[in-house]
KEKE-3310 file (N, C-alpha, C; in steps of 0.2 Angstrom, whole numbers, plus 5000, padded with zeros to 4 digits):
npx = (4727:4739:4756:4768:4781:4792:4792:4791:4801:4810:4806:4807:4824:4828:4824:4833:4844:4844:4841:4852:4862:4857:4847:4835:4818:4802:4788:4776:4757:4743:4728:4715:4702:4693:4681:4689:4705:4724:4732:4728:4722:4734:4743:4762:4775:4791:4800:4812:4820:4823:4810:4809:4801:4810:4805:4793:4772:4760:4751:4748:4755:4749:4745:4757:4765:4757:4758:4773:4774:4769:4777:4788:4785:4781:4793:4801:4796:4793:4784:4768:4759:4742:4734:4722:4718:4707:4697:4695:4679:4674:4681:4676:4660:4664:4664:4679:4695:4711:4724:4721:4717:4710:4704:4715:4716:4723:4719:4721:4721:4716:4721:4722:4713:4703:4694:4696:4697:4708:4716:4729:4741:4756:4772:4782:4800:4813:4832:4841:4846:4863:4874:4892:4904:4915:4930:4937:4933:4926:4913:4910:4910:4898:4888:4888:4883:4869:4862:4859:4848:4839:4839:4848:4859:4878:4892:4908:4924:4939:4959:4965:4953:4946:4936:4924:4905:4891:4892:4888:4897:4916:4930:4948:4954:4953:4946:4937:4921:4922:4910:4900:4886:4872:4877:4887:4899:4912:4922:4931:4940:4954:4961:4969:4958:4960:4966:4953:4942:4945:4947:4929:4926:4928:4917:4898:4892:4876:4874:4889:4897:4905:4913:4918:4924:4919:4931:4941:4936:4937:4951:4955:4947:4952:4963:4958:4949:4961:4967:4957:4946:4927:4926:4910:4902:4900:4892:4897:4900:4894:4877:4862:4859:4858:4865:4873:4885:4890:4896:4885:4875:4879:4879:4866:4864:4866:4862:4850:4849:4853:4842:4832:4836:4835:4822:4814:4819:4830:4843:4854:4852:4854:4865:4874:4872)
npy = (4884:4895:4896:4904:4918:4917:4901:4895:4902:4892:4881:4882:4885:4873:4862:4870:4865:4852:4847:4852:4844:4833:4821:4816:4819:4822:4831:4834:4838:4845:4843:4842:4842:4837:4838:4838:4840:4842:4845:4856:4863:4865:4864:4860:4848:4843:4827:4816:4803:4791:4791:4799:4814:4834:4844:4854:4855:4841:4836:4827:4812:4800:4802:4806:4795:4785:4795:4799:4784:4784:4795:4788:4776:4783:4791:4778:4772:4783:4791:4804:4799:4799:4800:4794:4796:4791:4789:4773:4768:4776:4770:4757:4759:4764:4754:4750:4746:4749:4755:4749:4754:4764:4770:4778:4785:4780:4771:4779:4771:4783:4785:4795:4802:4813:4808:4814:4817:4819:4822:4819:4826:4817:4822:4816:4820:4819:4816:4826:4814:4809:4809:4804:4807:4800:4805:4812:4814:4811:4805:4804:4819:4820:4814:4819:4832:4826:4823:4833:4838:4829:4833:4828:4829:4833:4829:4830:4820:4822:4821:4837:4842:4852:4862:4858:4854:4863:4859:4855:4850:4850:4838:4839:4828:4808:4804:4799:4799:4790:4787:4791:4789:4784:4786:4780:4781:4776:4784:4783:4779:4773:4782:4780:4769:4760:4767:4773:4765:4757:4770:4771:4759:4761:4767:4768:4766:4763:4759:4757:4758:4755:4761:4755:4739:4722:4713:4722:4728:4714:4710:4720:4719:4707:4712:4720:4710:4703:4711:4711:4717:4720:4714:4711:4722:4729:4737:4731:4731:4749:4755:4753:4742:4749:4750:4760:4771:4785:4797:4804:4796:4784:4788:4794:4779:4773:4786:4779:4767:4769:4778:4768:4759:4768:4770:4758:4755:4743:4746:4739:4727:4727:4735:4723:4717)
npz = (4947:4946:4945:4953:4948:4953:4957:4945:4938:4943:4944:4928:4927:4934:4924:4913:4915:4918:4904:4898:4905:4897:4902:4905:4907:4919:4915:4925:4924:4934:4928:4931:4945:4958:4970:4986:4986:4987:4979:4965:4949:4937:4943:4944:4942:4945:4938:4941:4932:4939:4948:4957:4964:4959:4959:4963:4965:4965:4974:4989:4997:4996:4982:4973:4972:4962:4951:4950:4946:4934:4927:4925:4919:4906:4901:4902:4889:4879:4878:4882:4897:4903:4919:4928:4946:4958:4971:4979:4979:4966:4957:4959:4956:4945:4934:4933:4937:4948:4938:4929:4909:4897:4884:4882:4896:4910:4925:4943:4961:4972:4986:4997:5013:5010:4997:4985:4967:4956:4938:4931:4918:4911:4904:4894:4891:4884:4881:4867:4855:4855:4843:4841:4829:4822:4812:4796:4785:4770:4771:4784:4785:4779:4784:4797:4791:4786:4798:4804:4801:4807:4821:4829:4844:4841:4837:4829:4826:4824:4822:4818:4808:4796:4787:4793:4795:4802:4819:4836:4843:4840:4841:4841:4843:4847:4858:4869:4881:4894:4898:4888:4881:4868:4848:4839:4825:4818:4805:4799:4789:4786:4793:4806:4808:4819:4832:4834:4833:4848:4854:4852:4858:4871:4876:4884:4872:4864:4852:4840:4826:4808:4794:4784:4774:4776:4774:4778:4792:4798:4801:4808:4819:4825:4830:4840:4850:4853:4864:4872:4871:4865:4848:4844:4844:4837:4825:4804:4787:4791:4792:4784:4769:4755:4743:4742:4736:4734:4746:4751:4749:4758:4769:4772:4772:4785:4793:4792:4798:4811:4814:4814:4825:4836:4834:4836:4849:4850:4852:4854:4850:4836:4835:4837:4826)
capx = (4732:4744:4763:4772:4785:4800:4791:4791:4809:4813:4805:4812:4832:4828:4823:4837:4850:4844:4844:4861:4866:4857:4845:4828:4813:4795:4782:4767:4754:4736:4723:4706:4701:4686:4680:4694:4710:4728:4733:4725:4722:4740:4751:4767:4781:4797:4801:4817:4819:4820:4802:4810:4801:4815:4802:4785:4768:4757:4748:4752:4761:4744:4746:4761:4767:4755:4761:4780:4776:4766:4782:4795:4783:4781:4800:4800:4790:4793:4775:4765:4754:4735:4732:4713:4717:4700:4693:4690:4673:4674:4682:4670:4655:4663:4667:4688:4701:4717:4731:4717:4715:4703:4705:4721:4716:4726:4717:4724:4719:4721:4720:4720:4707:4701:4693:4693:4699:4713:4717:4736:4743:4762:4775:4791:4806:4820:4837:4842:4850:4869:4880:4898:4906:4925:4933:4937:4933:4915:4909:4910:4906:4890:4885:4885:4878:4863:4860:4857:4842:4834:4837:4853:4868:4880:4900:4916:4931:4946:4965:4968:4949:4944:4930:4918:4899:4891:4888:4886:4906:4921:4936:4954:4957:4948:4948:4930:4920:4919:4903:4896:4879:4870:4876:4895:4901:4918:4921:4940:4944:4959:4965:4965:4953:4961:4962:4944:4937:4947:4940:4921:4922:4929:4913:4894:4888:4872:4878:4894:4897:4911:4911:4923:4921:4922:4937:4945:4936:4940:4956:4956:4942:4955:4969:4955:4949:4967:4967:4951:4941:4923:4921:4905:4897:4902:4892:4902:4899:4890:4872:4858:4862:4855:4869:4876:4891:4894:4898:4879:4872:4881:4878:4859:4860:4870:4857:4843:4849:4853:4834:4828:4836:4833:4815:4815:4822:4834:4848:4860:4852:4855:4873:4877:4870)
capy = (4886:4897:4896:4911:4920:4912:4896:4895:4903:4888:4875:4884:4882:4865:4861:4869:4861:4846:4845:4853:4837:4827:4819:4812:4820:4821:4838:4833:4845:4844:4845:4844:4840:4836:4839:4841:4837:4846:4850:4861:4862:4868:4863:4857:4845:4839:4822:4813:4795:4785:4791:4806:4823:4835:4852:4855:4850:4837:4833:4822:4808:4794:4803:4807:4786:4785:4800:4795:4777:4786:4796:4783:4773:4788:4791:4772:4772:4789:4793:4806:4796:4804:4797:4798:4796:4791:4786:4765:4766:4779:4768:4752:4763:4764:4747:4752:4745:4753:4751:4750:4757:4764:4780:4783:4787:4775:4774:4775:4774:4790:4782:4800:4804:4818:4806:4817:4816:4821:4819:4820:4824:4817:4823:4814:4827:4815:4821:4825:4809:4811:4803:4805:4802:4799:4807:4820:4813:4813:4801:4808:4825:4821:4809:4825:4838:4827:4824:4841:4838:4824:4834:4825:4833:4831:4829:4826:4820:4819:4826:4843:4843:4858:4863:4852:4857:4867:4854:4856:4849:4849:4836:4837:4819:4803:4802:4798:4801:4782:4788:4792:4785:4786:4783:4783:4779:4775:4784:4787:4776:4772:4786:4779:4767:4756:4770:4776:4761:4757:4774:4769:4753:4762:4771:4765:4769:4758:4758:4758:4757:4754:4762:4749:4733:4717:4711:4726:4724:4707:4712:4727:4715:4701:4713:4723:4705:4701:4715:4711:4723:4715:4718:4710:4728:4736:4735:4733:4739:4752:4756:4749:4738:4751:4750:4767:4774:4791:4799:4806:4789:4781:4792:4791:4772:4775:4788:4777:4761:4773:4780:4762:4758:4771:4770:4752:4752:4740:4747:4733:4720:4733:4735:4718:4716)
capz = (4951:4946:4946:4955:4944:4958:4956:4939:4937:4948:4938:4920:4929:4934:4915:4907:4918:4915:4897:4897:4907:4892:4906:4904:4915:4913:4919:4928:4927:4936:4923:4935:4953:4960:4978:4989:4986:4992:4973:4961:4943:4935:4947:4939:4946:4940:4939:4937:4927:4943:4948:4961:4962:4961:4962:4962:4968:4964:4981:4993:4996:4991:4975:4972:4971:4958:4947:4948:4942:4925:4924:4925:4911:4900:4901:4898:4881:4877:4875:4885:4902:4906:4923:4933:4951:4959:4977:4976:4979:4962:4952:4959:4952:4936:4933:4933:4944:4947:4932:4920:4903:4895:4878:4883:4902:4915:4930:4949:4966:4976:4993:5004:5018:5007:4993:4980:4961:4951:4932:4926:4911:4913:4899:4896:4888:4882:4879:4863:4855:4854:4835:4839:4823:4820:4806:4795:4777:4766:4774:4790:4785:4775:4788:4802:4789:4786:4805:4809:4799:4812:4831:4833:4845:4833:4839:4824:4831:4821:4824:4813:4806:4794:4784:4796:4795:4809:4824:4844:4845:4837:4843:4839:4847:4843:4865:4870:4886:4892:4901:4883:4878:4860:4844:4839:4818:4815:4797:4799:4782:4784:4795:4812:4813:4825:4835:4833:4837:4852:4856:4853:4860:4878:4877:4886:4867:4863:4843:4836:4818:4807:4788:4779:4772:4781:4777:4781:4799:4803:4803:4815:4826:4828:4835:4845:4852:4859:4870:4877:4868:4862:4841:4842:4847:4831:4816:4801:4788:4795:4787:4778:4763:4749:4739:4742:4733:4735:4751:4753:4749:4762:4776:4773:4774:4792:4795:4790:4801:4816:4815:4814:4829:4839:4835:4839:4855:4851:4848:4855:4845:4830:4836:4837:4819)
cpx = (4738:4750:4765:4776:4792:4798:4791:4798:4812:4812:4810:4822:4832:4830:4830:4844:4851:4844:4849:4863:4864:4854:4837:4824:4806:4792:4775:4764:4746:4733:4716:4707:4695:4686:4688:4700:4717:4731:4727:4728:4727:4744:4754:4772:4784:4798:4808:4815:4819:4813:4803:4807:4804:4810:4794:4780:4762:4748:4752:4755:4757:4743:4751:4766:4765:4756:4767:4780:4773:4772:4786:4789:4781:4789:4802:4800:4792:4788:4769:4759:4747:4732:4728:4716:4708:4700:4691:4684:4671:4677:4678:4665:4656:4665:4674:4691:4707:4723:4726:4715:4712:4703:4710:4723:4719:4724:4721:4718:4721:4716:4721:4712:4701:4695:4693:4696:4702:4713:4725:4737:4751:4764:4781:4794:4811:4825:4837:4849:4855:4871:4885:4900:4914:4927:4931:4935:4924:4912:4903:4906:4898:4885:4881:4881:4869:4859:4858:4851:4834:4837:4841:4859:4872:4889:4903:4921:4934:4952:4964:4961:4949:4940:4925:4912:4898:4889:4889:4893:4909:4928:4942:4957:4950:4949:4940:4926:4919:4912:4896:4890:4878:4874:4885:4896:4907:4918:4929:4944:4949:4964:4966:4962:4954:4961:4955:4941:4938:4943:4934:4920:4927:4923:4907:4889:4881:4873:4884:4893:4904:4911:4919:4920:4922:4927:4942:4944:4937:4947:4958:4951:4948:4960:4964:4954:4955:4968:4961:4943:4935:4922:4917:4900:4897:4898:4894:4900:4893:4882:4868:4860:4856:4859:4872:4883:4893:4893:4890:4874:4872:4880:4870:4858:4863:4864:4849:4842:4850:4845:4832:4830:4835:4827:4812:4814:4824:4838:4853:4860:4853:4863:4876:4875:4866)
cpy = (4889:4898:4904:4912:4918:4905:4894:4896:4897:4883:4877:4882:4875:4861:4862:4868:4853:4843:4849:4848:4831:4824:4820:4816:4821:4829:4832:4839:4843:4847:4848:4840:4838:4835:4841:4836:4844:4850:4851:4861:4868:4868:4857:4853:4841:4832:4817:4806:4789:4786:4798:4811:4827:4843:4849:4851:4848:4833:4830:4815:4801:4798:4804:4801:4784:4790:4800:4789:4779:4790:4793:4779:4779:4789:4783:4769:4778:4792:4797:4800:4804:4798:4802:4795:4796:4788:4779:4766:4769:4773:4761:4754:4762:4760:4746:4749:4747:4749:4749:4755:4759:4772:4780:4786:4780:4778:4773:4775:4779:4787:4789:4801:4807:4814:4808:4813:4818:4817:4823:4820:4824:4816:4823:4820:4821:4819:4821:4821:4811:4804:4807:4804:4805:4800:4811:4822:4814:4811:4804:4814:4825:4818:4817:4830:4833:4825:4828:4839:4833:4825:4831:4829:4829:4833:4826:4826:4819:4826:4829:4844:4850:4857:4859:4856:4861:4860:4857:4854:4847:4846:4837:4830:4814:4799:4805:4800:4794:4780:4787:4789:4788:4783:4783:4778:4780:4778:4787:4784:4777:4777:4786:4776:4762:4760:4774:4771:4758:4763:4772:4764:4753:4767:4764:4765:4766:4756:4762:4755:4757:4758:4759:4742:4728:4713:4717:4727:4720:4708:4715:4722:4710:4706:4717:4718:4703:4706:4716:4716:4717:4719:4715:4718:4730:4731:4736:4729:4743:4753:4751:4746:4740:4754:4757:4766:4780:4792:4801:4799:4785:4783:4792:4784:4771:4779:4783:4771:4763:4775:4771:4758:4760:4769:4763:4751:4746:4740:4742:4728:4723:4732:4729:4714:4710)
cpz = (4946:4949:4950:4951:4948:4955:4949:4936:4940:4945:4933:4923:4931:4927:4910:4908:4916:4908:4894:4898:4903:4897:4904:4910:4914:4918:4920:4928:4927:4931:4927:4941:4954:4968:4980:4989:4987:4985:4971:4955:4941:4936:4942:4945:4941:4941:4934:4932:4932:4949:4953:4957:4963:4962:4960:4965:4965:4967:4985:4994:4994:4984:4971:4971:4964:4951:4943:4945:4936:4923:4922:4917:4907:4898:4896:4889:4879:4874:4883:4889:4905:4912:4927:4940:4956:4966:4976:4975:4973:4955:4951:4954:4945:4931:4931:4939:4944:4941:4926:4917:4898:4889:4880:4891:4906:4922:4938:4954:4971:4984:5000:5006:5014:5001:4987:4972:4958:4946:4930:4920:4911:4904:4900:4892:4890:4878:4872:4861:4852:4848:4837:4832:4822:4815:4803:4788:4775:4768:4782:4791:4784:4780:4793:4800:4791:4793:4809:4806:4803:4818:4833:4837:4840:4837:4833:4828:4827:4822:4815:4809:4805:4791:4785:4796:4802:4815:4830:4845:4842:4842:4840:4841:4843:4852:4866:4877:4888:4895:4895:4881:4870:4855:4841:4831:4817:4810:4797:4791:4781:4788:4801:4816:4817:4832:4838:4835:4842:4855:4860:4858:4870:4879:4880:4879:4865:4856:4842:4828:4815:4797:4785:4778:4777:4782:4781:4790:4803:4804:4810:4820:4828:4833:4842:4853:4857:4862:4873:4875:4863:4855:4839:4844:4841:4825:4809:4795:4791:4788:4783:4772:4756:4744:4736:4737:4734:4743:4755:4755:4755:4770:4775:4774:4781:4795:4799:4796:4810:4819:4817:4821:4835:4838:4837:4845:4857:4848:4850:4851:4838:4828:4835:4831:4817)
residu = (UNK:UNK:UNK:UNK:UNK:UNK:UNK:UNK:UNK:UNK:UNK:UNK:UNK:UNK:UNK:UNK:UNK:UNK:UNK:UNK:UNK:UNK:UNK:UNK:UNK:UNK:UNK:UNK:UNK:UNK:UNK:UNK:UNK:UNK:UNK:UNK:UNK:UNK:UNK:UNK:UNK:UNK:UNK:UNK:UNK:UNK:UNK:UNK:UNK:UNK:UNK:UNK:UNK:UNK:UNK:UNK:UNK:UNK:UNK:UNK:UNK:UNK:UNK:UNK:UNK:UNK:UNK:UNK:UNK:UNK:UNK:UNK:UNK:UNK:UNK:UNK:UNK:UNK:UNK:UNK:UNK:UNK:UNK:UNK:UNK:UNK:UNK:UNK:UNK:UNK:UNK:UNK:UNK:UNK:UNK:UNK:UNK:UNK:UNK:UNK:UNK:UNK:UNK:UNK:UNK:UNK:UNK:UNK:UNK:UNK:UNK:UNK:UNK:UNK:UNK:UNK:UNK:UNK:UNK:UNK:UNK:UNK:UNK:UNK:UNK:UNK:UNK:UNK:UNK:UNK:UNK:UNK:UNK:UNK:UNK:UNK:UNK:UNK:UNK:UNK:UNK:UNK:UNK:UNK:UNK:UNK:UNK:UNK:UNK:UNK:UNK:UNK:UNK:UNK:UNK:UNK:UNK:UNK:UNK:UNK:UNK:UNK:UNK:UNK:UNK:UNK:UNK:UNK:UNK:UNK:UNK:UNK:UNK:UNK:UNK:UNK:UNK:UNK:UNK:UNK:UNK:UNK:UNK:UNK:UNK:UNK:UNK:UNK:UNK:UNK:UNK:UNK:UNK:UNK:UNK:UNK:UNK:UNK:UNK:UNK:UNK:UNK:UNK:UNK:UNK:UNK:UNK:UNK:UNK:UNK:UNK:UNK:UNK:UNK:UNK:UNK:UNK:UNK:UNK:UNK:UNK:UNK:UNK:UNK:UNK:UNK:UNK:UNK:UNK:UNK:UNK:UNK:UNK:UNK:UNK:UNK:UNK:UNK:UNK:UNK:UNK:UNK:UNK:UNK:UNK:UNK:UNK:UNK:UNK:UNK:UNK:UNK:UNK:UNK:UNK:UNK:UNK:UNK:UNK:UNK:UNK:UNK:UNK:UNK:UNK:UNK:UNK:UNK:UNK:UNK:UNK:UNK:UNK)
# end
């Protein structure tokens, strides 16, 4: 099955709306078919993060149940799903029962009239992960430059900031979006940082970070605390403990500890140190 050039254009605007708005979707696309089924090998469909098809077709709606739950856990996991949709008596036969796994293939049942056979190849597309970082100094900078080099969007916030690397945004303010998610680094040293991490910590961010020492943040936590604000979010200091020193150094072990929780998938427990 081939796509129509509307249809495809229709998809393509979908796609690049959506990772404009920084949002999570997966592509399903029919691999193979067997006997008679309503899709065909090719067909594409979009699929949100809470399991909605927003275009495209897949078949009908006893396959389509099945499809959306391999998207939402691809999204999940962040790891391409190949699901077999089979006829029960097809998967009796081959000693499989629906939701088992077997190489890599996750099998379902395709419960329409039609009995046939369909094979999925579902493809998550995760946004690319956002580091605000607050401030105008070396820390700050070297941190953003070496960011670009790991597919981070990449935002500096500081009032009157000049000679900042290339990134995706430049603030004058240290005024947050409180919607925000992803990753957000305090590096204002002393320029700020009560306002900066007020800031962070009115944001949804999953890591906050603090680049000072710990006395110097206990400090700034107790007056945060009496306004209600929680400084258990903030890790402080921020980064790895590889005995950085220069401004490079340090932004790698920030880099490093960022990666390591992202890849995780537990950046809370990261964040809260």
């Amino acid at each position: 099955m081939t796509l129509t050039s509307r249809e495809k254009a229709r998809l393509d605007g979908h796609i690049a709306r959506l990772q404009a708005e920084g949002r999570a979707f997966a592509l399903a696309t029919v691999v193979r078919t067997v006997d008679a089924t309503s899709a065909k090998p090719g067909g594409k469909a979009l699929i949100l993060d809470d399991g909605t098809i927003l275009d495209g077709w897949i078949g009908g709606g006893c396959a389509r149940g099945a499809v959306s739950r391999a998207a939402m856990a691809a999204l999940a996991e962040g790891q391409p799903k190949f699901i077999s949709l089979r006829p029960e008596e097809l998967l009796s036969a081959e000693g499989v029962a629906a939701g088992d796994e077997r190489d890599g293939v996750r099998f379902a049942r395709n419960g329409c009239p039609s009995k046939g056979s369909m094979d999925v190849f579902v493809e998550p597309v995760l946004p690319q992960p956002r580091l605000t970082v607050l401030g105008g100094g070396p820390v700050a900078l070297a941190l953003a430059d070496l960011a670009g080099r790991f597919d981070y969007h990449r935002t500096l916030a500081a009032p009157g900031l000049t000679g900042a690397p290339e990134v995706e945004a430049v603030q004058d303010s240290y005024l947050l979006d409180s919607a925000g998610r992803g990753f957000v680094v305090v590096a204002t040293q002393g320029k700020g940082d009560e306002a900066a991490l007020r800031a962070a910590l009115g944001t949804a961010a999953e890591y906050i970070a603090f680049v000072g020492s710990h006395r110097k943040f206990a400090t700034l936590a107790a007056k945060l605390a009496a306004d209600g604000l929680d400084p258990s979010r903030v890790k402080a200091p921020a980064g790895l403990d590889i005995h950085a020193i220069t401004p490079e150094e340090i932004a790698l072990s920030i880099l490093a500890e960022i990666t390591s929780a992202r890849r995780a998938g537990k950046r809370g427990e990261t964040a809260n140190g």
